[in-house]
N, C-alpha and C positions, 0 to 999 in steps of 0.2 A: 453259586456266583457265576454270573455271566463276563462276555468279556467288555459288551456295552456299560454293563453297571458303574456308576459314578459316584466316586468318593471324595470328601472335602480334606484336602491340604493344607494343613495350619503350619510357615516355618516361623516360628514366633523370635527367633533369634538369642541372642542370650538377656535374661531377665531375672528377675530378682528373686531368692528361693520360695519364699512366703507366695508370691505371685505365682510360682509355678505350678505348686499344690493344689494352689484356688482356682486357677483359670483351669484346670485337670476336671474337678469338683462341677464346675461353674458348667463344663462341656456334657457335663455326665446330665447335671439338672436339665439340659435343654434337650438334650436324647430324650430324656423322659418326658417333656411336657410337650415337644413335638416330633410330626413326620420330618427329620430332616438328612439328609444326606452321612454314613457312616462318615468317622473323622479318622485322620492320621494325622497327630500333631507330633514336629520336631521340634527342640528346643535344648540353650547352654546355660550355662548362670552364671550370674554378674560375679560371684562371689562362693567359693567353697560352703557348702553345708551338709549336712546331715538329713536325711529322710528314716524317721522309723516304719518299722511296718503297724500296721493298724492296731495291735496288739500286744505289740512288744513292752515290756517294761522299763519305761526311760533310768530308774534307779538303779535298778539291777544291771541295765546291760549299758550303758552308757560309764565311761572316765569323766564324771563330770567335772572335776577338776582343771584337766587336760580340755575338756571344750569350753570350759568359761575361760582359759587363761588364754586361748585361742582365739577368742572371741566367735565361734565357729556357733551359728544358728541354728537349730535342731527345730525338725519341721513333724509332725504327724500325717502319715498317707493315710487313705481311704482305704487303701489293695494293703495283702496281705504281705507275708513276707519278712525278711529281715533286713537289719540297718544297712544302710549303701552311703558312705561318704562323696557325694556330689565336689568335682572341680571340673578336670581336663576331660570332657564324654560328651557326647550325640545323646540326650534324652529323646526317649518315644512316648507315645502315650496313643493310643487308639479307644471312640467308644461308640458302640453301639445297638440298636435294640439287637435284640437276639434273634427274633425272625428276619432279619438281615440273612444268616448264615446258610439257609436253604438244606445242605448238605453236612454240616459241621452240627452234629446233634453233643459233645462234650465241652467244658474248659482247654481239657488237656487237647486233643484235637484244634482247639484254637491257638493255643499256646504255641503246639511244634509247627500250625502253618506261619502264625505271623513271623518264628522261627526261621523258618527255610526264605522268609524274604529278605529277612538281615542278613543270611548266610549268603543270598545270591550277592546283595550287594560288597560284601567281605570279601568275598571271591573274585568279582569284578575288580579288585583292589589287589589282587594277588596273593592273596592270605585265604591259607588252605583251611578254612572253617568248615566246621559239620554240625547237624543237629545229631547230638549224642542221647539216647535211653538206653537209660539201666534201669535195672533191677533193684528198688534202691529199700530198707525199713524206715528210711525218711517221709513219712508221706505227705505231703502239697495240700496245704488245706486255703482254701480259697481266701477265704476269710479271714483267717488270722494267721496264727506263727505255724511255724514246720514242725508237727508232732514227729515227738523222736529224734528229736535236733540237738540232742547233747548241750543245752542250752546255750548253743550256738548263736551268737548276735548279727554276726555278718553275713549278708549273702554271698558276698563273695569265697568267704571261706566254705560254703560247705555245697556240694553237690546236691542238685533238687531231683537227680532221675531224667530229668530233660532239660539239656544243658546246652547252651554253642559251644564248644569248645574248639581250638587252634591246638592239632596236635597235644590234646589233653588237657590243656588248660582252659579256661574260663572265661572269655571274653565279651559277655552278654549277661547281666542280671536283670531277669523281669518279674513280676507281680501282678495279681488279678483279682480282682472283685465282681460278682456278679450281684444288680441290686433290682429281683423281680426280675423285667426282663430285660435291663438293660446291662450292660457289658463292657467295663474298663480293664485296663491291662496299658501299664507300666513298667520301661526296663529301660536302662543303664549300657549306653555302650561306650567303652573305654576304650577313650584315644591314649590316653597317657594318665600314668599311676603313681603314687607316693605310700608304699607298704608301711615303709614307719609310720608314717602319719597316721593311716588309718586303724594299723594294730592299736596307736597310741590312745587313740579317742575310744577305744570299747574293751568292756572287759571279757577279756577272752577269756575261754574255761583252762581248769587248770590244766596243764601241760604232762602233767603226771594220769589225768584221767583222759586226757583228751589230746594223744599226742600232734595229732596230724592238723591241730588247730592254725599254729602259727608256719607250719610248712605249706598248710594250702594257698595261703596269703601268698608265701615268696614265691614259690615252685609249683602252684599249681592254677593261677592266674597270668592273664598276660592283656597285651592291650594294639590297639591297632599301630604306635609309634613302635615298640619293639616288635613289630613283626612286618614291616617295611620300612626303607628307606627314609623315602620322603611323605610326609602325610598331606593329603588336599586341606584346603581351603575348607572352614565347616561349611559355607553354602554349597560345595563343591562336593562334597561328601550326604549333603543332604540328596541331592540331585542322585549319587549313587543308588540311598537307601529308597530312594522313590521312585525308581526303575525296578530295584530288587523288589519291592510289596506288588508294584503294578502287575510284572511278570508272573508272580506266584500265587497270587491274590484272583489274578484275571480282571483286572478293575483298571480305571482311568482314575488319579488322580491328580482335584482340579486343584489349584491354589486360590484359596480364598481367603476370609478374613473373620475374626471373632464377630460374630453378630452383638446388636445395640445389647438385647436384654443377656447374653452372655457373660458383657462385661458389664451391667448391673451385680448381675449376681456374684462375680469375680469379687469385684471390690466389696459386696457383703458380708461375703467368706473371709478374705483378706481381712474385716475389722472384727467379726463377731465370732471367730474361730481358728484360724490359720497363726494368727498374731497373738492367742491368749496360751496365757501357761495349762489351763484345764483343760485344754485338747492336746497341746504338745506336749506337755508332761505327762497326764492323766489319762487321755483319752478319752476324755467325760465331753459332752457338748449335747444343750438342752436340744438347742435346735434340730431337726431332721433336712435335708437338702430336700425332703418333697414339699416341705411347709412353706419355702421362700417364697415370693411375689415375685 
């Protein structure tokens, strides 16, 4: 990557959860069907939800009880990963082909640089964030759930090996999907947190076999309001995080705007996938995102 190289800027603002997934989806189809400019999309949500990871088991790892009485909307991702309860956060989302990368010949490699661009911007913000690897038997499977995950649901509860972390804790959960050669990656940045709530909505493993379950949740996560003062403005904080990528990235990011056939295919997804119980519950969908018009 160069330092002329020029990337598209989506700040989509906050929007409705279903929409978020699809327009995510919608960006990756267009990566694929054309030459166009690598993307960095921000975005918030109108309303608390749930994202599983692409594999996970809505039955098994979901309180579903606790989310219907909630009214709380449970979405199905593309990228891999575990459950992440969506409210008070900075979503990311980046995609692009992979001959984009020049010198980045892994995921992981992708991972810890778009890493170190949230970390600049966390820093900027006075919050002493690091990209943390370990040595972890967890291991990151692109595509679906974290083998060896102690049938852990939440991402935030459980370390992936390469983490942000804030003096130890957790600050950043991301997700990745590679489809041929095209390249999404999805992550969660927590401005502000509610542990009950989210221990509440999934069922954590037992606590007898899995002690450090419900500890990672309290004491071993944190968020950008408990860790400064006063928090910006989220366009203000976008403007951070889009400094942090430019700087680390080496790239220009331009601000622009979902293309015609993008939001075609947005609102597609949005009616014929994103919105049905057999993708969100099941994970089942006839359709492929390379069949769409």
């Amino acid at each position: 990557m160069t330092n002329t190289e020029k990337w598209r800027l989506l700040n989509s603002g906050f929007c409705d959860p279903v929409y978020n997934m699809a327009l995510d989806e919608a960006l990756l189809m267009g990566a694929s069907k054309h030459v166009l400019m690598p993307t960095i999309r921000f975005y918030g949500w109108t309303r608390p939800a749930i994202t599983l990871g692409y594999r996970q088991d809505y039955f098994k790892d979901l309180n579903i009880e606790e989310v219907k009485k909630e009214k709380i909307p449970v979405i199905r991702r593309i990228t891999g990963g575990l459950g992440v309860y969506h409210w008070n956060e900075i979503t990311y989302s980046t995609v692009f082909q992979y001959s984009t990368l020049n010198d980045i010949k892994t995921a992981k490699q992708w991972y810890e640089l778009i890493s170190l661009g949230l970390v600049e911007a966390l820093n900027q913000l006075g919050i002493n964030a690091s990209v943390v690897s370990e040595k972890s038997n967890k291991k990151f499977s692109i595509r679906g759930r974290i083998e060896n995950a102690d049938q852990q649901p939440m991402c935030f509860a459980l370390p992936l090996g390469v983490d942000i972390t804030v003096n130890g804790k957790k600050i950043v959960g991301s997700a990745q999907r590679k489809f041929k050669n095209i390249f999404l990656q999805q992550g969660s940045i927590l401005v502000k947190r509610d542990p009950e709530k989210e221990i509440a909505f999934f069922h954590l493993p037992d606590t007898k076999k899995v002690p450090e379950s419900y500890e990672n949740i309290y004491n071993k996560v944190t968020s950008i309001s408990e860790e400064i003062e006063t928090v910006p403005e989220f366009s203000d904080l976008i403007i951070l995080f889009k400094k942090g990528m430019e700087k680390i990235l080496k790239i220009h990011l331009i601000e622009g705007d979902t293309l015609d056939s993008e939001k075609i295919w947005c609102d597609e997804l949005i009616e014929t996938k994103y919105s049905t119980e057999k993708w969100n519950f099941h994970g089942s969908w006839q359709v492929q995102y390379q069949s769409l018009k």
